[in-house]
N, C-alpha and C positions, 0 to 999 in steps of 0.2 A: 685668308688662311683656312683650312678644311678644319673640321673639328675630328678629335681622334674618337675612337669608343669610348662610350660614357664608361668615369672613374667615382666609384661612390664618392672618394673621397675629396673630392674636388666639388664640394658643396657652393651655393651660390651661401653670399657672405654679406653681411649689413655694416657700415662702420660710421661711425660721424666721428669727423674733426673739429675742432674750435679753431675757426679761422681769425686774426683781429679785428671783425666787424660782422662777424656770421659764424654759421652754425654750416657744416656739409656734410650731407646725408649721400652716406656712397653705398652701391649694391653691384658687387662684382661678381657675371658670370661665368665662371671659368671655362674655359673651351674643351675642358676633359668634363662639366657638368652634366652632358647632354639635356641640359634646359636650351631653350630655343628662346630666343628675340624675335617675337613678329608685331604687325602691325594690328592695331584698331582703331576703326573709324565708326562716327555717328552720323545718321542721318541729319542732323543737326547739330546738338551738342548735349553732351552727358557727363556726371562728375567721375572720374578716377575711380570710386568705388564702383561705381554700373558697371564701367567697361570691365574690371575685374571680376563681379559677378556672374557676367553672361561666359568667359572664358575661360574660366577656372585657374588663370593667371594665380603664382606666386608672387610677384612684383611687378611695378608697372610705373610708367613717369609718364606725364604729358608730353605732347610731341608738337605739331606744327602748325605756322602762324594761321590765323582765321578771322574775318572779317564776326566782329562782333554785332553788327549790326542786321547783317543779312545770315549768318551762320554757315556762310560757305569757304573755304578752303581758299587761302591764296598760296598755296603751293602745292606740285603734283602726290598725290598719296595712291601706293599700290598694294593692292591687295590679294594674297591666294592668285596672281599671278594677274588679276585684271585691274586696270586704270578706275577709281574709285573717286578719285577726285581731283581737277580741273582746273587750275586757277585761269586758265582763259572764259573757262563761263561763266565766271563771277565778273559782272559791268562794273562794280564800283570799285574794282581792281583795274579792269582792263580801260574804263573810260574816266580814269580820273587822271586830270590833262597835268597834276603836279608831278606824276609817275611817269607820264609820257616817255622821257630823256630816259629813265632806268628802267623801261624794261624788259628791252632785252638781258638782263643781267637780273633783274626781280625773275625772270621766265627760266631761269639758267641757274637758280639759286643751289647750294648745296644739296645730299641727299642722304639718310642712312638706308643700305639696301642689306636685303638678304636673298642668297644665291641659292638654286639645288644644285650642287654640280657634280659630275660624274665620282668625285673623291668626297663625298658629302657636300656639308651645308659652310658657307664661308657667306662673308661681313665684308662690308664696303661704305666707306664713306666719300662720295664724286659729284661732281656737277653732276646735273638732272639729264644732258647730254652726251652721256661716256655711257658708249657703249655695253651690252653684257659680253662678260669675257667667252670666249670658245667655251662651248663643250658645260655652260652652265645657263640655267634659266633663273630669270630674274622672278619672287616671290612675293616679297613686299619691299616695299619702297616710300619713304616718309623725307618729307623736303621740308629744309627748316634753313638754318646760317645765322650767319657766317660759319667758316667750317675755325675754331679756334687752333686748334694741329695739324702737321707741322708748323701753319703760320696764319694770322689772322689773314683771312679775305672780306674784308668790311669794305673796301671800296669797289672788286670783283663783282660783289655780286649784291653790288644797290644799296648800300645800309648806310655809306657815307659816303658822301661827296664832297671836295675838296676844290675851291674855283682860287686862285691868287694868295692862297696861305689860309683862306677862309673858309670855314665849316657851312657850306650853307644848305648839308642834309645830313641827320643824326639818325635815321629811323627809330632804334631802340636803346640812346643814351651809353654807348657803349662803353666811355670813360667814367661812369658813375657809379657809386655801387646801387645794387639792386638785387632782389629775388632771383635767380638764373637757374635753369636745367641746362644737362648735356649728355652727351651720347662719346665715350672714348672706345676705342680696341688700341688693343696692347699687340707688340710685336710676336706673345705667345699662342693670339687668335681669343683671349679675354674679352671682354663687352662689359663696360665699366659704366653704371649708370651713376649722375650725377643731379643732387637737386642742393642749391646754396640758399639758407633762410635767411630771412631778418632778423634781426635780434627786436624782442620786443621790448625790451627796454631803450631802445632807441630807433624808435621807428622811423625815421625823419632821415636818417645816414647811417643805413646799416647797409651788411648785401656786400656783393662783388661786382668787379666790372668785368667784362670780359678780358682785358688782357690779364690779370689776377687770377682769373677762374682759369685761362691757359697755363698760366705759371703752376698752378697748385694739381691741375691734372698733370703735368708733368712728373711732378710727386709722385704720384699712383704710377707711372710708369707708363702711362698712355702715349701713344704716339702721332694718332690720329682721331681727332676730336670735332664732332659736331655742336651748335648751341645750339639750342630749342627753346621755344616760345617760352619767355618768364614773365617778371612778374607777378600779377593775379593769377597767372596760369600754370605757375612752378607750383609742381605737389609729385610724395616718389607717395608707395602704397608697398610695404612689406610685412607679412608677419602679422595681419589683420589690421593694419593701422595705415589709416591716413596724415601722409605729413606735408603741411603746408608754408609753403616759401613767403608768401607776404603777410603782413601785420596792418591793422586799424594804427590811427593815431593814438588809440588809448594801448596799441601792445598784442590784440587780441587777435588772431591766426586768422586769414581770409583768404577764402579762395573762390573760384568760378569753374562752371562748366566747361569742356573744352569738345574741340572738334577731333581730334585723334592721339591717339597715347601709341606707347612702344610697351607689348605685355613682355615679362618672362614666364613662360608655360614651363612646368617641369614636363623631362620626358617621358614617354607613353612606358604604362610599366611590361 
């Protein structure tokens, strides 16, 4: 959906809910904001605050999964319109013989995009292989998944696999609660950011699962919803403040560097 002329009063918006096992930290940017959702990526890996500093970013969440070991990208990220990151030239992605069977469908993972197109800027959430529509160019581009709206794709696109009734690939615990980010649009052309904490006084079972975190973006009235890398790596940034999804045993907020965020830039004045 095109964004209309920015409307002052369609400010972007911060809210947290008290869920029964977590805390949700939501930043909604209305489609009459004229703030922008684009992409940022590290040459390796950098906290939530950097990427907000080098940007000038009002808000921002971490974005897509990344080999912690080597610091590269297991999923496609686009940037200012060119390919910035690669998950076929990460080896301990591509040659690891467990992944074998998934992936073409790890390769094919979900994506949140952003369009220029002749009627402005418009939002997309698609497989990494759908096309760009006529008459729009594609601007940045962040791969993450399952896509949680209209319907979970956990077995689509590699996260789960199911052989004779039996689970015998979970990649990111998707029935457990947990730390979680996500990415929704609403049918108004909204862009609904989402980070789910821990509760620190129960570190051990706190959090959402993914189908809970679909249920509760529904709530908000999102229709189409991304998840993005969590855990250790769920953190939003608004308003000068870093917030962080997961907790130490003792309760205590912990987070890690990540490989690429989703800023909101306000618009150029």
């Amino acid at each position: 959906m095109a964004s209309p002329t920015p409307n002052p009063a369609e400010t972007v918006r911060y809210e947290t809910y008290t869920l029964p096992q977590a805390t949700a930290h939501v930043l909604t940017i209305p489609s009459g904001s004229g703030a922008i959702v684009r992409v940022g990526v590290a040459s390796g890996a950098d906290s939530l605050e950097n990427f907000v500093k080098s940007s000038g970013a009002i808000g921002a969440i971490n974005g897509g999964y990344f080999d912690p070991e080597n610091l590269l990208s297991t999923s496609y990220v686009v940037q200012q319109g060119q390919l910035v990151a690669d998950p076929k030239l990460n080896d301990r992605l591509m040659q690891n013989p467990n992944l074998a069977p998934y992936m073409d469908k790890i390769l094919n993972r979900s994506e949140f995009r952003r369009y220029q197109c002749e009627d402005g800027v418009r939002y997309a959430i698609t497989p990494q292989n759908e096309a760009t529509p006529a008459g729009c160019q594609l601007i940045d581009g962040l791969g993450a998944g399952p896509q949680l709206l209209p319907a979970l794709t956990l077995e689509q696109e590699g996260f789960l696999a199911v052989e004779n009734g039996t689970v015998i690939r979970d990649a990111i615990g998707y029935s457990q609660p947990n730390a979680r980010s996500a990415i929704g649009l609403t049918e108004q052309g909204d862009v609904v950011l989402v980070m789910v904490a821990k509760q620190p006084n129960n570190p051990s079972n706190s959090g959402i699962s993914l189908p809970a975190l679909a249920e509760f973006m529904k709530t908000l009235g999102v229709t189409q919803a991304l998840n993005l890398d969590g855990g250790g790596s769920s953190s939003l940034y608004y308003d000068g403040k870093t917030i962080l999804g997961s907790v130490d045993n003792a309760g205590n907020p912990v987070g890690r560097s990540v490989k690429s965020v989703l800023l909101v830039v306000p618009p150029t004045p």
